[in-house]
C-alpha positions, 0 to 999 in steps of 0.5 A: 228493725235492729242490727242483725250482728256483730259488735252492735247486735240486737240494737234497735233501728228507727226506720219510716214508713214511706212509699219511696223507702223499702228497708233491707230485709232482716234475712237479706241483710243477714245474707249479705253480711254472712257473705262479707262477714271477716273481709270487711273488717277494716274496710272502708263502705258507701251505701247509696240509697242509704234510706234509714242507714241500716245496711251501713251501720250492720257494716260497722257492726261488722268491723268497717272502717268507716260508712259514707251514707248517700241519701237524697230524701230529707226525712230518711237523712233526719231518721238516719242521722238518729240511727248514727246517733243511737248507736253511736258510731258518728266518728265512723259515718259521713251523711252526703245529701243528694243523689248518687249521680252527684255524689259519686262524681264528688268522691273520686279522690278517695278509695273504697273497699266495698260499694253498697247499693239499694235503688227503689225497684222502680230504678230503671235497668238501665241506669243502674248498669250505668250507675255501676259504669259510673262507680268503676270509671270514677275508680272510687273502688279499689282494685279488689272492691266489692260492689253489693246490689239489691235489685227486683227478682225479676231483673237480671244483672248484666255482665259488661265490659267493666264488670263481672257477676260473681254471685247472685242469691234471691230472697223472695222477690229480692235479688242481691248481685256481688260486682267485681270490677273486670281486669283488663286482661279478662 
């Protein structure tokens, strides 16, 4: 695995091999931050479900500001932690230990640009829109933020009262949809 672009290109990233964590595709990453790439810059990120950090620091490659990983798996923080280090971009990163429900409610003094999230596929539909809920009514994003999901193909991103699909391209049996939070008047 290694940094797809930006200022930190082709350095190599540790990752683990583990049942639980399913690293970003080099190609889905590559996507993503095609779609970002320009708008991040200066921009403040949290990855959630951060695993071994990739997705964030391919952020910072890109010109943000600033990553909050959150990451409840002990040996993913420990590679992680590594992957910050070897980089070293440790005065750009903050490394939260926990689940996202816990973290997310921790976090509401502060403002975000851009919310990335990459739950295991087995993460239940439902939570995850609820999980999206969550993020919006904590107002950790800001007006115009952008939220980043990686899910499964087959599942279909609901629409709700509190957010809008704006795009979703597949990559193979990946997925990744991009939030905006709906406007009152909409």
């Amino acid at each position: 695995m290694r940094v797809i672009g930006g200022i930190y290109k082709g350095k190599k990233l540790l990752f683990i091999r583990d049942k639980n964590i399913r690293p970003t595709k080099d190609i889905v990453r590559e996507a993503i931050f095609d779609t970002l790439r320009g708008w991040i810059i200066n921009k403040k990120v949290i990855e959630l479900f951060a695993g071994t950090g990739a997705i964030g620091i391919e952020a910072i490659s890109e010109g943000a500001e600033k990553v909050i990983f959150v990451e409840k798996n002990r040996k993913a923080i420990e590679i992680l932690k590594k992957n910050i280090a070897k980089i070293g971009i440790e005065e750009k990163t903050v490394v939260l230990k926990g689940t996202v429900e816990e973290r997310i409610k921790e976090m509401r003094n502060f403002k975000y640009d851009l919310v990335i999230a990459d739950p295991p596929y087995e993460f239940p539909a439902k939570k995850l829109k609820d999980m999206i809920e969550t993020i919006i009514d904590s107002q950790i994003i800001n007006e115009n933020g952008i939220i980043v999901v990686e899910h499964r193909i087959k599942y279909r991103m609901p629409e709700s009262e509190k957010f809008i699909v704006y795009k979703n391209k597949k990559y193979g049996k990946t997925s990744v949809s991009y939030l905006i939070k709906r406007k009152k008047d909409e």
